[in-house]
N, C-alpha and C positions, 0 to 999 in steps of 0.2 A: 641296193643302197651303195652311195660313193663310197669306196675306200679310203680310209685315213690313215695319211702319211704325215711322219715331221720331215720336214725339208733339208732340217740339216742330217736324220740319215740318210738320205738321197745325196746330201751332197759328201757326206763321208764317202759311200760307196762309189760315187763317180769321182771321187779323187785316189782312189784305190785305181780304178779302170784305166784314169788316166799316168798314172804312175807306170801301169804294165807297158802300156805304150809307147811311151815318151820317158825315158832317162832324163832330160832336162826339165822334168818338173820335180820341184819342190816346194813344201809347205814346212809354215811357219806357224805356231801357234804361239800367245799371252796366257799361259798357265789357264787354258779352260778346256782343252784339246777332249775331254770325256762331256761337255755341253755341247762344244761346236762341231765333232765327231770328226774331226781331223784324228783323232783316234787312231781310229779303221787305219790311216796311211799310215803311220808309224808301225803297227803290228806286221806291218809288208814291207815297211823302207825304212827302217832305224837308222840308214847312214842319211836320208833323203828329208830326213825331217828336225826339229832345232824348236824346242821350246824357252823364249822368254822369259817366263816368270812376267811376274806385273810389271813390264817394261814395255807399251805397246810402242812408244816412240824409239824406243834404238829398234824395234822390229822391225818397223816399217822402214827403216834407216838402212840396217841389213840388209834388207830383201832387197832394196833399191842397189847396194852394191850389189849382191851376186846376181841382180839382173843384168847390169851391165858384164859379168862374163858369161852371158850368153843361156843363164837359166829364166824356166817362169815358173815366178812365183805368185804362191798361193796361200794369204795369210788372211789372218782368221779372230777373232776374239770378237766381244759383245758388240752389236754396232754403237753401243755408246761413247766405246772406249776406244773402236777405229777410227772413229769419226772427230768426237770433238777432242780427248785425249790428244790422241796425234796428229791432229790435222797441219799443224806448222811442216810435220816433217812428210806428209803425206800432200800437200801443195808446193812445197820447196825443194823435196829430196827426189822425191816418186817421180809426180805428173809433171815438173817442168819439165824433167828430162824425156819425159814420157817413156819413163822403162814399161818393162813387161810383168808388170804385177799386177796378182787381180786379189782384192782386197774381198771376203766372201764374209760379210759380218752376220751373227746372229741372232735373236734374242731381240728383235725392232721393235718399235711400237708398245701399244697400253696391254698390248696380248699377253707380254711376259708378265703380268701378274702380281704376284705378291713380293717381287723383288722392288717394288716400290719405283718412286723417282729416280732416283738415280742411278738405274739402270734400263731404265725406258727412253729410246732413243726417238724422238718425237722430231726432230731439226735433220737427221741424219738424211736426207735426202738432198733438204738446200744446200748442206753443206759439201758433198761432191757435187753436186748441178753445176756450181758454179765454176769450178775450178775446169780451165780450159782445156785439157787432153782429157779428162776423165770421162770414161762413160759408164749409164747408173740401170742397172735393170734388177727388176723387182719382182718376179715369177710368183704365179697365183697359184702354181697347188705343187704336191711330190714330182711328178714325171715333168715340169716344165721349169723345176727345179734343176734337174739334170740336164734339160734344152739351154738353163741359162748357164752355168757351168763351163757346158763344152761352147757354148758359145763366147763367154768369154778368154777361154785357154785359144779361139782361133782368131779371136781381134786382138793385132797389136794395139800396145800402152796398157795406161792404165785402165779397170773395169771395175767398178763397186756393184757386188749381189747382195742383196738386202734379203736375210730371211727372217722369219719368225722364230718363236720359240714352242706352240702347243701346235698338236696334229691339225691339218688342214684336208678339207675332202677334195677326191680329184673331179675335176671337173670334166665333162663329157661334151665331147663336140665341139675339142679343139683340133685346128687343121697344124698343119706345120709347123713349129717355130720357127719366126724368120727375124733373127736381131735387127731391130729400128724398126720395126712392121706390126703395127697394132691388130688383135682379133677381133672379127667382130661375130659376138655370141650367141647374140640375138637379133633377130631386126624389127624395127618397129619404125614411126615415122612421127611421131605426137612428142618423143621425147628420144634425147642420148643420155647414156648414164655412162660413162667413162673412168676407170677403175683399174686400181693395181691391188697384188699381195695378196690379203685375206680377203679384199673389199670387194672383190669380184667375185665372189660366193654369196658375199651379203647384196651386190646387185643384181646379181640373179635370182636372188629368191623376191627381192623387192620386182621384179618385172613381171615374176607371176602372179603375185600381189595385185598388180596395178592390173594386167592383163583383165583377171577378173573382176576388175570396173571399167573393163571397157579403152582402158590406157596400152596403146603401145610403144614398149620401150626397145631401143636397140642400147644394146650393152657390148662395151668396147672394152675389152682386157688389153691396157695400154701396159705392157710388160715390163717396154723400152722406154724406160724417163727422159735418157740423153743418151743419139739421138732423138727426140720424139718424132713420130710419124705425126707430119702437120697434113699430108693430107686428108688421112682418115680424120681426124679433127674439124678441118675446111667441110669437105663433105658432110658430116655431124650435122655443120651451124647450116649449113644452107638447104640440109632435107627434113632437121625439125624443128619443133616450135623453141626448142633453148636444150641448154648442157647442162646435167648436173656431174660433179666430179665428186671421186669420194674415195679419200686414201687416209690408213691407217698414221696420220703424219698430221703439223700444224699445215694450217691452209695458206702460209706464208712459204713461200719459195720450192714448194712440192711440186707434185704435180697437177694441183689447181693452176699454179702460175703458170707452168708448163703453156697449160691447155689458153688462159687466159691472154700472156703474150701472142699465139697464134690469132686467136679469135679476132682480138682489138687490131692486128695489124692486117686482115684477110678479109674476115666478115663476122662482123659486129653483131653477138648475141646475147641475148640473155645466159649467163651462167650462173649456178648456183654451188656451194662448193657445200661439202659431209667431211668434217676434218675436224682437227681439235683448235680450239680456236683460246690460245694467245694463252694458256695453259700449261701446269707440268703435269707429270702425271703423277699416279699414286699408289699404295699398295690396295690388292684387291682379286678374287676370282676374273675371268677375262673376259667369262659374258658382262659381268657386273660393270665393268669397265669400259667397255664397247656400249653398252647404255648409257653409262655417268656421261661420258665424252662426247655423246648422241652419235656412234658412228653405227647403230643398231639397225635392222632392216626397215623400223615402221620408222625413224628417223630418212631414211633415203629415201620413202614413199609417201611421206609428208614435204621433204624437198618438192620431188618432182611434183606433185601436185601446186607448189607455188609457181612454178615455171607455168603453168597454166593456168 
């Protein structure tokens, strides 16, 4: 049976790892540092670490100064609260200058639960996508939580990690992490099912679903939002019959559009997107939730069945 990991102790403990190594990191947390496990660093670097309080906009304001003398940072709170909260000063302060801060938000999507709306970060994708130096990576289980981590601590500027909030299982028969570089999980030729976060769990079980009717899906763990790998996408649209996409996220400016922009300007397919559609979200258990929102597996295997 897959083992289950939360992502954010994965990335507590790799921001511990990276503390040992590197003097020049530091993290910041918004009064949540025992949610987002930023924790774990403080217990090892009390001078290295500077908690907020509910302030995420002078945080990210902060970090942007002492990135400029020459530290990188690593800050932290709900991604509802990195994202829209402080977005002015995390497009103006942060990424125009393109400091070295990488923004590790988490608690995303309809997963967290019974925190309701307003702490379900449904937009938090478009909203770094667009902003020009940022890059957005989204890691689908524990161990590739730690792949996106250190990967972001080795690309300059800024980097937004999107995690979840409940245990996610590891997934088997991932090759390397390679930042911008899409996995491909499964192969198939009838259909692509193209996926970030938790959704790449839930497409995978939709492939073996479809598998036994005779459906072959190839499933694409796109990790990397911004860069996106347009060629693994190009390849997609031109060896199957169409694209389904499906991310824990609204299907406006995510990574459907992602995939969408590529296609319409490369080679024109059918895609069908598994997202919440034009929606907030709500309080609620997470399976319960991932059903309301239709981002459930027999919801991905009724998609790909229209693509056909």
């Amino acid at each position: 049976m897959a083992e289950m990991l939360y992502q954010r102790d994965v990335y507590g403990k790799t921001l511990v790892e990276l503390g040992k190594s590197d003097p020049n990191v530091v993290v910041f947390d918004a009064d949540l540092s025992s949610s987002t496990r930023t924790c774990l660093f403080t217990k090892e670097f009390k001078d290295r670490f500077f908690n907020f309080g509910v302030a995420e906009q002078n945080m990210v304001a902060a970090s942007a100064g002492m990135a400029s003398c020459g530290k990188i940072v690593f800050i932290s709170t709900f991604a509802i609260f990195a994202t829209g909260r402080a977005w002015d000063q995390v497009r103006n302060t942060l990424a125009y200058n393109n400091f070295n801060v990488k923004i590790v938000a988490t608690h995303a999507g309809v997963s967290v639960g019974p925190d309701g709306a307003s702490h379900q970060a449904l937009e938090d994708i478009t909203l770094m996508r667009i902003i020009p130096t940022m890059k957005v990576i989204v890691p689908a289980d524990g161990p590739q939580t730690r792949d996106a981590v250190l990967a972001a601590y080795q690309t300059q500027g800024p980097v937004y990690v999107r995690l979840g909030r409940p245990k996610v299982a590891t997934l088997e028969g991932k090759g390397i992490f390679k930042f911008g570089e899409a996995e491909v999980l499964s192969e198939g030729k009838d259909i692509a099912v193209i996926a970030c976060g938790i959704m790449v769990t839930q497409a995978l079980d939709a492939a073996i679903a479809l598998k036994n009717e005779g459906i072959y899906c190839r499933v694409i763990n796109m990790h990397t939002i911004k860069p996106i790998d347009s060629k693994a996408i190009i390849k997609a649209a031109k060896e199957t019959k169409g694209i389904v996409v499906c991310e824990e996220h609204t299907i406006v400016g995510g990574l459907a559009s992602a995939v969408d922009e590529v296609v319409a300007e490369h080679h024109p397919t059918t895609v069908l997107r598994v997202g919440v559609r034009n929606r907030y979200g709500q309080s609620g258990e997470p399976d319960e939730l991932l059903n309301e929102y239709k981002l459930s597996v027999k919801d991905i295997v009724a998609t790909c069945k229209r693509v056909l």
